[in-house]
ZAGURO-346022 format. One record per residue: x, y, z of N, C-alpha, C in turn; residue in one letter. Coordinates in nm, 4 decimals. Example, Ala and Ser with C-alpha at 12.3 -4.5 7.8 and 13.67 -1.06 7.14 Angstrom:
<tortis>
{torti {1.3190,-0.5690,0.7800},{1.2300,-0.4500,0.7800},{1.3200,-0.3300,0.7800},A}
{torti {1.2850,-0.2250,0.7080},{1.3670,-0.1060,0.7140},{1.2900,0.0030,0.7870},S}
</tortis>
This chain:
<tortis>
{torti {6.8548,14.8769,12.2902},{6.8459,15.0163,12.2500},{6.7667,15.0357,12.1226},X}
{torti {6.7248,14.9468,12.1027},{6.6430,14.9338,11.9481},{6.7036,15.0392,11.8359},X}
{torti {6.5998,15.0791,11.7518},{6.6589,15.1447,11.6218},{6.7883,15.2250,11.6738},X}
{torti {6.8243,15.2922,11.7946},{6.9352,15.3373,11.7600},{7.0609,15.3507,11.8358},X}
{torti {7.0571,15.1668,11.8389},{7.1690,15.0899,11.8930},{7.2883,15.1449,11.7644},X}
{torti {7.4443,15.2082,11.7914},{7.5082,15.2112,11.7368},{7.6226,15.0592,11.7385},X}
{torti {7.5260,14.9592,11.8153},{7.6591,14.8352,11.7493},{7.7229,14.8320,11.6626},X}
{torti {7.8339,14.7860,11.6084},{7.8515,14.6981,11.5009},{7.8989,14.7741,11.3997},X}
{torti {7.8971,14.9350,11.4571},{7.9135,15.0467,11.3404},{8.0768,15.1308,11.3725},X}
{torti {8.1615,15.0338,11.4765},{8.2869,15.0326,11.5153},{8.2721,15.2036,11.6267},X}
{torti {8.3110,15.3170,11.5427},{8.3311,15.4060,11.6871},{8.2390,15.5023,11.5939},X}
{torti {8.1031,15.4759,11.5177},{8.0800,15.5633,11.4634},{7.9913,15.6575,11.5971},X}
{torti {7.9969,15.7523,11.5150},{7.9284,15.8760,11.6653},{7.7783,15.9255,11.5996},X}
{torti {7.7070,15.9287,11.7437},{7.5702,15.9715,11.7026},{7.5414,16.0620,11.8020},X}
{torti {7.5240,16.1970,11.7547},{7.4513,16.3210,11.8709},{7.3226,16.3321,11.8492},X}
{torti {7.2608,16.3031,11.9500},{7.1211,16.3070,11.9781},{7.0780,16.4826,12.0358},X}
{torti {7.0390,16.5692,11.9416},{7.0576,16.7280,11.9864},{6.9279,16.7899,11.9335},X}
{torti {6.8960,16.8800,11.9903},{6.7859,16.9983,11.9831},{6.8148,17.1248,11.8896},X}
{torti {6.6990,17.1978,11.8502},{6.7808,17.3462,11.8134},{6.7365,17.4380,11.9384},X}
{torti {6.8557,17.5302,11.9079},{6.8549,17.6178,12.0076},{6.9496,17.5654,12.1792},X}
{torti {6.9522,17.4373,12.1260},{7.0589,17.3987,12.2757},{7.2207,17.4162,12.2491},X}
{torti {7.2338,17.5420,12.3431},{7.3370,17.5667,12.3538},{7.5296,17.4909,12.3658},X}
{torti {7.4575,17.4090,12.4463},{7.5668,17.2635,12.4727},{7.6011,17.1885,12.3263},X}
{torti {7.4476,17.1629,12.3008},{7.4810,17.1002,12.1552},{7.6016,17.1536,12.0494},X}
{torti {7.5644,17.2821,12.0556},{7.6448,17.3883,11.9511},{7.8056,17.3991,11.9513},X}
{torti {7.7871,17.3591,12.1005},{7.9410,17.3814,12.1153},{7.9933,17.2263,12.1372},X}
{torti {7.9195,17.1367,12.1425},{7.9757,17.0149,12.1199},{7.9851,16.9863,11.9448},X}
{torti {7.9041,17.0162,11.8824},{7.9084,17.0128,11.7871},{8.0668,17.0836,11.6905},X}
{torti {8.0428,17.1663,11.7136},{8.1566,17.2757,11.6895},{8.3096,17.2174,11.7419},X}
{torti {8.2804,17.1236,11.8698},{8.4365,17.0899,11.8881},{8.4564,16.9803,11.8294},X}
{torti {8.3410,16.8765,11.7632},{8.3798,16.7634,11.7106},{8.4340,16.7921,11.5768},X}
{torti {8.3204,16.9291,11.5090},{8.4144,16.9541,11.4171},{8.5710,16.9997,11.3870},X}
{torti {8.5698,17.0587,11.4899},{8.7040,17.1394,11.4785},{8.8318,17.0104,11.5199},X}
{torti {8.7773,16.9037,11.5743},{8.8713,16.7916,11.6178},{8.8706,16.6898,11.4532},X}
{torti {8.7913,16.7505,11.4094},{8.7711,16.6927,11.2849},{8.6970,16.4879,11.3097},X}
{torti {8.5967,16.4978,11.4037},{8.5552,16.3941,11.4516},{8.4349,16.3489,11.3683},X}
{torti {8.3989,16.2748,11.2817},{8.2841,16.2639,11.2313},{8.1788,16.1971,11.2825},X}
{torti {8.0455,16.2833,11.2779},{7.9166,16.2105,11.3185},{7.7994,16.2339,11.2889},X}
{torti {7.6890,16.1943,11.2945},{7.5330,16.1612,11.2489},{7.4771,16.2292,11.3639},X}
{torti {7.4389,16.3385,11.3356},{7.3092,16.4277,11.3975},{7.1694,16.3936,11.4026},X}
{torti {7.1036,16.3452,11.5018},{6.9569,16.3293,11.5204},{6.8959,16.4393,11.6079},X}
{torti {6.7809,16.5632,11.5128},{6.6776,16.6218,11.6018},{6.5767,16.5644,11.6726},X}
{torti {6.6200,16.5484,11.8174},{6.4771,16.4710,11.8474},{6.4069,16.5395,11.8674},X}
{torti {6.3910,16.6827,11.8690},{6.2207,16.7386,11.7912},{6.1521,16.6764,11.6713},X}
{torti {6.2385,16.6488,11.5687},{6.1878,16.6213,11.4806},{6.1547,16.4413,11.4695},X}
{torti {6.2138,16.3605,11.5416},{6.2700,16.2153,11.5492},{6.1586,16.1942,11.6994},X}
{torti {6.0580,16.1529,11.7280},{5.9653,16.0902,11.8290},{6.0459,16.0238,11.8973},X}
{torti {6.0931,15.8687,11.7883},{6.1604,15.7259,11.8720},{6.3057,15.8115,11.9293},X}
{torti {6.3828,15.9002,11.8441},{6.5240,15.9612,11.8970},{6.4592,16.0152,12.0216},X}
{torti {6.3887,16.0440,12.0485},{6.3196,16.1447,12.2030},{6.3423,16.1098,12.3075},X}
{torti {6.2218,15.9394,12.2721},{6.1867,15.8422,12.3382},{6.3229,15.7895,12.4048},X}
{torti {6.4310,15.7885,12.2833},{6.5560,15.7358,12.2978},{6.5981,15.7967,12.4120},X}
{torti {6.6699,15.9131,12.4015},{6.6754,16.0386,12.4988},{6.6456,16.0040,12.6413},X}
{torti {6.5241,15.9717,12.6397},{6.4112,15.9819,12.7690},{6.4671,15.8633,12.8965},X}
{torti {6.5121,15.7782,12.7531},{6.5421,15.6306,12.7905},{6.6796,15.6179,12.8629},X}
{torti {6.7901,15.6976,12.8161},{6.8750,15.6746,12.8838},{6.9527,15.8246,12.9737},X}
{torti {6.7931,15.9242,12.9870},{6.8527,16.0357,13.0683},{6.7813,16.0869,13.1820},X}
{torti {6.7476,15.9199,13.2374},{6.6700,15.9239,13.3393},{6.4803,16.0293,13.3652},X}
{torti {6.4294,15.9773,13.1936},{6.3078,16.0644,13.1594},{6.3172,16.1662,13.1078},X}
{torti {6.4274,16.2624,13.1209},{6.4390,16.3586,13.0567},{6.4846,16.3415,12.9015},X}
{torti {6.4429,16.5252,12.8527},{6.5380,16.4558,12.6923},{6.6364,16.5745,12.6858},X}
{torti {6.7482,16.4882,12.7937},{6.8692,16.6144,12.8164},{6.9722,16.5588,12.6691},X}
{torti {7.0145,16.6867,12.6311},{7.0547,16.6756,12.4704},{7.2230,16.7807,12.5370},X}
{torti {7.3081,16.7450,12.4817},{7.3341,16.6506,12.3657},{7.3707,16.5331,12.4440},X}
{torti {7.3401,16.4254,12.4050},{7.3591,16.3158,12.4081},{7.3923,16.1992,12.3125},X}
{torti {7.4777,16.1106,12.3285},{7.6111,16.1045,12.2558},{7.6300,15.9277,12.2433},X}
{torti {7.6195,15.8801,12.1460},{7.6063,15.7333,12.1388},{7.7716,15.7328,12.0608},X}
{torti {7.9005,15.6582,12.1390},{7.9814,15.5966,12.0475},{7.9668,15.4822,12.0189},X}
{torti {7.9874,15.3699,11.9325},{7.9941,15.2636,11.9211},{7.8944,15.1563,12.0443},X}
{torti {7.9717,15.0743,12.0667},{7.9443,15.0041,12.1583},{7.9301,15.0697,12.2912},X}
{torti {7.9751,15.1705,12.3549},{7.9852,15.2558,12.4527},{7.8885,15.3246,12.4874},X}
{torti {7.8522,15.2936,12.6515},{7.6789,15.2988,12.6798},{7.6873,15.4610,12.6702},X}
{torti {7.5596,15.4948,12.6477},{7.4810,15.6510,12.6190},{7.5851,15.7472,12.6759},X}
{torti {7.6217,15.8414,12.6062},{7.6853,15.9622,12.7369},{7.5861,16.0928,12.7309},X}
{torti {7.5440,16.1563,12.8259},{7.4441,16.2644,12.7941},{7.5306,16.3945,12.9019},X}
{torti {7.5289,16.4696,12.7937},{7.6108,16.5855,12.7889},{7.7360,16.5581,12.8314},X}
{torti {7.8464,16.4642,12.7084},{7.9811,16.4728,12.7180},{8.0481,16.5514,12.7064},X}
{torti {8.1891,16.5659,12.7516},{8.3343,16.6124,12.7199},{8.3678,16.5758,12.5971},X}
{torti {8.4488,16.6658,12.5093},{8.4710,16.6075,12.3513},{8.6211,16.4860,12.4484},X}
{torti {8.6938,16.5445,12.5310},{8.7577,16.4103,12.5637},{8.6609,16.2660,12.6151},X}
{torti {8.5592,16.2957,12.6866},{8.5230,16.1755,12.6592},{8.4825,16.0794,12.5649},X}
{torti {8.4262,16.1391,12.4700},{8.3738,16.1114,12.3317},{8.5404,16.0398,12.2735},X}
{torti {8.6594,16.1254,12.2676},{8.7421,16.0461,12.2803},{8.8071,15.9646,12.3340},X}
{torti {8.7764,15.9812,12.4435},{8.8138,15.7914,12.5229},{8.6790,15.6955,12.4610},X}
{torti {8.6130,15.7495,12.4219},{8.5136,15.6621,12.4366},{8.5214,15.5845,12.2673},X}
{torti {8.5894,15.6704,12.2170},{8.6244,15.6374,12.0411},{8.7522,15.5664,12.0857},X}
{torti {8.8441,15.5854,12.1604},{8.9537,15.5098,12.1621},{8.9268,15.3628,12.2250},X}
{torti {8.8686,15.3681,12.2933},{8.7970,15.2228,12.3714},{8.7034,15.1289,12.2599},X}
{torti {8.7062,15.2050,12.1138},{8.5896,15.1780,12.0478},{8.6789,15.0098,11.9486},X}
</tortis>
């Protein structure tokens, strides 16, 4: 997964999101409100985050998409999955 393999970083969370995407907003919004912490990447603004994207959403750069820990790509999760996926972490 190159630069943005989340190994090794236990259940830290990474949303891979757009502006203006709706999904994002409200994933965003429930991690906060679950009080879940995580690292936001625009891949408008981020090329390789795009590329990233592209890479594990079958070419597309469907957002939000959701790196926990060790736990392969999820693109457009459930905040419960994000938590199984932190509890598995």
């Amino acid at each position: 997964m190159g630069r943005f393999d989340s190994s090794g970083s236990g259940g830290a969370v990474t949303v891979y999101w757009r502006p203006g995407c709706v999904f994002c907003i409200k994933l965003r919004t429930q991690l906060r409100a679950a009080r879940i912490p995580y690292r936001k990447v625009d891949i408008w603004r981020d090329p390789d985050a795009a590329a990233f994207v592209r890479g594990v959403a079958d070419g597309n750069e469907t957002v939000p998409t959701v790196v926990v820990g060790d736990h392969p790509p999820m693109v457009n999760p459930s905040l419960a999955r994000i938590r199984q996926a932190l509890a598995d972490a």
